[in-house]
Backbone as a printed PyTorch tensor [residue, N CA C, xyz], in Angstrom:
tensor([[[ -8.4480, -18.8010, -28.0920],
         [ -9.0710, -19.9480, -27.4840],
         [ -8.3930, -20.2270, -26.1470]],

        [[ -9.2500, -20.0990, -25.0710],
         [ -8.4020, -20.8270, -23.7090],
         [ -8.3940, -22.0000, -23.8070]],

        [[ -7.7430, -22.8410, -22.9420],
         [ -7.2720, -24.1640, -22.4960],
         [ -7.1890, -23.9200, -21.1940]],

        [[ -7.4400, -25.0650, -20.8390],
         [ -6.9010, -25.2110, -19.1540],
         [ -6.8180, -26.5300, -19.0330]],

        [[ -5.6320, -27.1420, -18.4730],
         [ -5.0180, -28.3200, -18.3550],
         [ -5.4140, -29.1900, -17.2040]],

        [[ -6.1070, -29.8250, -17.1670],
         [ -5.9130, -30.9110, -15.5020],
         [ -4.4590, -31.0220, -14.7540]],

        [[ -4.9820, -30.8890, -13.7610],
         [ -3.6470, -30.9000, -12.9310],
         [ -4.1160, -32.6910, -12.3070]],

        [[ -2.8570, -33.2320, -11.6610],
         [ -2.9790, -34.2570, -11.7200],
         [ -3.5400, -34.1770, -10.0360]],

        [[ -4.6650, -35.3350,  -9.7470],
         [ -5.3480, -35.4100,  -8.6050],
         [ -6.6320, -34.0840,  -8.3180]],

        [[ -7.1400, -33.2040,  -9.9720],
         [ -7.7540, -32.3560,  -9.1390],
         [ -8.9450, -32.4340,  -9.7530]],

        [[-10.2080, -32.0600,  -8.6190],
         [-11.2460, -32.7180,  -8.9020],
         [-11.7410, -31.4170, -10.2050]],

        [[-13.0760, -32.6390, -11.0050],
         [-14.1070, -31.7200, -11.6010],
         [-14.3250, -30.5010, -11.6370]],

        [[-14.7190, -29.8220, -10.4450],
         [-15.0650, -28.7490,  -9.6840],
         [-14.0100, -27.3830,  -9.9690]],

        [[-12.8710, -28.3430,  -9.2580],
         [-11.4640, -27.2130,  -9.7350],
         [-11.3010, -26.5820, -10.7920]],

        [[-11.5570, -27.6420, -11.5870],
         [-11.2160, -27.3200, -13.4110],
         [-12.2330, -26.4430, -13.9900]],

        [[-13.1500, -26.8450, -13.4100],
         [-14.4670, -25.6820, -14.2860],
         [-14.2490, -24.5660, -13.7160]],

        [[-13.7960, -24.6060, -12.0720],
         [-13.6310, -22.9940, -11.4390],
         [-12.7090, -22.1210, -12.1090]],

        [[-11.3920, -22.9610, -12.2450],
         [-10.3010, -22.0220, -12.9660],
         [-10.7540, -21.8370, -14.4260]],

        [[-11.2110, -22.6080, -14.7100],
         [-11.8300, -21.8400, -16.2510],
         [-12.4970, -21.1360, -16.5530]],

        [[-13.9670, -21.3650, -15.7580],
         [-14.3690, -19.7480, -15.2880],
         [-13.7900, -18.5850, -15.1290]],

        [[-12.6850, -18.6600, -14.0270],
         [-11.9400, -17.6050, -13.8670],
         [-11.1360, -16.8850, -15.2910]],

        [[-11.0100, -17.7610, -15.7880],
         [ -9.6670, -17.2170, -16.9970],
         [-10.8550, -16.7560, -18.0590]],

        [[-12.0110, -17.3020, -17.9360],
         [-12.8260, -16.5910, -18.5060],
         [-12.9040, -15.0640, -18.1330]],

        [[-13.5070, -15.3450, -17.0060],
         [-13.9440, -13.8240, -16.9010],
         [-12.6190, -12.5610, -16.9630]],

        [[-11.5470, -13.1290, -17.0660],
         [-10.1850, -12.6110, -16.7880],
         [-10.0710, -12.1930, -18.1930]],

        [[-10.2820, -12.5180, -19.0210],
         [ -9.7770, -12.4020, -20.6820],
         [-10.7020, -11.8060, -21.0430]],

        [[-11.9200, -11.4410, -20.4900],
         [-13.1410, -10.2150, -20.9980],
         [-13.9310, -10.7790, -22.4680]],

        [[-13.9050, -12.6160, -22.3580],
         [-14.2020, -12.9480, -23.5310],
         [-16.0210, -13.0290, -23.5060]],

        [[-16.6300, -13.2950, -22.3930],
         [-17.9140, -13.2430, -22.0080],
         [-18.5280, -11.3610, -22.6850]],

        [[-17.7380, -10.6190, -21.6550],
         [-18.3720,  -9.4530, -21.8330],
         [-17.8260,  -8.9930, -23.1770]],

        [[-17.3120,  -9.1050, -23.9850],
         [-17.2890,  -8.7140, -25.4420],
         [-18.4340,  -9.9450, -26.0380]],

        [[-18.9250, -11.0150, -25.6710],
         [-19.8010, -11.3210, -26.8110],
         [-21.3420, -11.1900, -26.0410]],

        [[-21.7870, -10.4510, -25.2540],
         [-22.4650, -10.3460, -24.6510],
         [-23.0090,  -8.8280, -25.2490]],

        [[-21.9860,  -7.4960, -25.5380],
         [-22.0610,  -6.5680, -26.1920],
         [-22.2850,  -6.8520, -27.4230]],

        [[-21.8720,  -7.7400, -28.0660],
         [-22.0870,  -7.7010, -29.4530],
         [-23.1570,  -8.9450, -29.8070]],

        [[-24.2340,  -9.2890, -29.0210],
         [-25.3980,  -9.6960, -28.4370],
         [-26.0040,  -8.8180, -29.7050]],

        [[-26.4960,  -7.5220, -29.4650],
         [-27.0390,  -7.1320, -30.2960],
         [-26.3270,  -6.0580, -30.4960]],

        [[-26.8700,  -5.7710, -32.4030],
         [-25.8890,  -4.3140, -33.0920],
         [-26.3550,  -2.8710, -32.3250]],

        [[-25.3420,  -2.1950, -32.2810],
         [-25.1640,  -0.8700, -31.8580],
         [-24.4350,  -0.3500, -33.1960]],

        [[-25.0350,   0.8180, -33.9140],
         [-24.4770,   1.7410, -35.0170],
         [-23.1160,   2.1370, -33.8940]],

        [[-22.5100,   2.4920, -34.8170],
         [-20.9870,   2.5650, -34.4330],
         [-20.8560,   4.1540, -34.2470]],

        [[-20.4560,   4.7930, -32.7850],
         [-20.4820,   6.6250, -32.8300],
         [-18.7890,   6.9250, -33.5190]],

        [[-19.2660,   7.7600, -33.3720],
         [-17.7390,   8.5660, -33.6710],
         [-16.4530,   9.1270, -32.4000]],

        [[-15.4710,   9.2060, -32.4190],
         [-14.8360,   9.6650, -31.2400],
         [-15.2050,  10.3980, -30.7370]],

        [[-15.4730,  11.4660, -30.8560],
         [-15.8150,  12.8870, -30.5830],
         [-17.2420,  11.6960, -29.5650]],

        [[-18.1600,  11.5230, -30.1900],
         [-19.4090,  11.0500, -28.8600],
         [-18.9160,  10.2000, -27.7820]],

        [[-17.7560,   9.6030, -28.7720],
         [-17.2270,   8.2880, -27.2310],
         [-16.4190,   9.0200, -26.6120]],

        [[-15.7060,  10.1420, -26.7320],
         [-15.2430,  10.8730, -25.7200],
         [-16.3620,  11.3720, -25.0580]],

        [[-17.4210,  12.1600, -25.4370],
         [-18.3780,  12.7050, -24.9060],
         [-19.5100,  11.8270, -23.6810]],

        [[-19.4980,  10.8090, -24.2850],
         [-20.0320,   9.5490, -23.3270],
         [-18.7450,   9.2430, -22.4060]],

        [[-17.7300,   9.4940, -22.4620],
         [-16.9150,   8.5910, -21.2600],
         [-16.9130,   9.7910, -20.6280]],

        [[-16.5330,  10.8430, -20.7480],
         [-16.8450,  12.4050, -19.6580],
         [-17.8850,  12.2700, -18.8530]],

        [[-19.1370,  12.3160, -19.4830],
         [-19.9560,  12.1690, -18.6980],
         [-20.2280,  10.5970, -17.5810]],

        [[-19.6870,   9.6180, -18.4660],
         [-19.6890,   8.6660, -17.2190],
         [-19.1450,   8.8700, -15.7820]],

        [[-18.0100,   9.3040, -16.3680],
         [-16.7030,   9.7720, -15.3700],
         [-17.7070,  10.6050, -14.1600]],

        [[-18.1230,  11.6340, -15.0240],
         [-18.7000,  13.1680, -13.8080],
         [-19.7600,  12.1740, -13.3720]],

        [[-20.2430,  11.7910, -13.5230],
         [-21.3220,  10.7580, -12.3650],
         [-20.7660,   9.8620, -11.8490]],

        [[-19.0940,   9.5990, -12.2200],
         [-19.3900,   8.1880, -11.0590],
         [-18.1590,   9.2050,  -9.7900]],

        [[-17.9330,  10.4520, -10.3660],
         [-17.4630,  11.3760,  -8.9850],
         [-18.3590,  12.3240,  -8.4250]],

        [[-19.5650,  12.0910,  -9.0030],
         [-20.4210,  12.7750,  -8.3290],
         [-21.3720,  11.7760,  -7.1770]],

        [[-21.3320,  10.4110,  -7.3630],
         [-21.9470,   9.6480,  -6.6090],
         [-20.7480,   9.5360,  -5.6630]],

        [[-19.4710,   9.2310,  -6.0160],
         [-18.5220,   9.1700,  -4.8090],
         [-18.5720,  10.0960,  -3.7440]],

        [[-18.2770,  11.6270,  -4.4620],
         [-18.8130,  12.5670,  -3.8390],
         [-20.3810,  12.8140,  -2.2510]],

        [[-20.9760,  12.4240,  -2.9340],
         [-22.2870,  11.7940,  -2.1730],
         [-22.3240,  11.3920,  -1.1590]],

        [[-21.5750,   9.6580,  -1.5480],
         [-21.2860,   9.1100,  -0.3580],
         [-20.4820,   9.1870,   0.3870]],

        [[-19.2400,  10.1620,   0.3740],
         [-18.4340,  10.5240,   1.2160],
         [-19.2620,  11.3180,   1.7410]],

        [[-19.7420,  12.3070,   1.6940],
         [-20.6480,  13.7080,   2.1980],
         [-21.4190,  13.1120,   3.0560]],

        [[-21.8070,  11.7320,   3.0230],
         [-23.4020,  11.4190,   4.1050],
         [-22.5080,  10.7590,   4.9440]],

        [[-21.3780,   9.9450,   5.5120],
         [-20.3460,   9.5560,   6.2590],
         [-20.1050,  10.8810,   6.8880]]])
């Protein structure tokens, strides 16, 4: 559970910003956002196989855009 404390003299605004922030900082949004809806659960072997291939596309788009510079 976060908390975030008032500081003394600081407005409304402040407080919701930094809490936001520590939100998005603690990855508590994007874990319940994934588990939004069920996904069958793979095995290592595919989640290695899915993160390889993420990988080779996101150096093949880097690739790319260095090449057209």
């Amino acid at each position: 559970m976060l908390q975030v404390i008032r500081k003394d003299d600081e407005s409304v605004e402040n407080l919701v910003r930094r809490f936001n922030k520590k939100v998005i900082q603690s990855g508590i949004l994007t874990t319940a956002r994934q588990k939004k809806y069920f996904q069958k659960p793979i095995s290592k072997v595919e989640a290695r196989a899915v993160a390889i291939r993420k990988r080779v596309r996101k150096e093949q788009k880097i690739r790319e855009l260095i090449g057209m510079r």
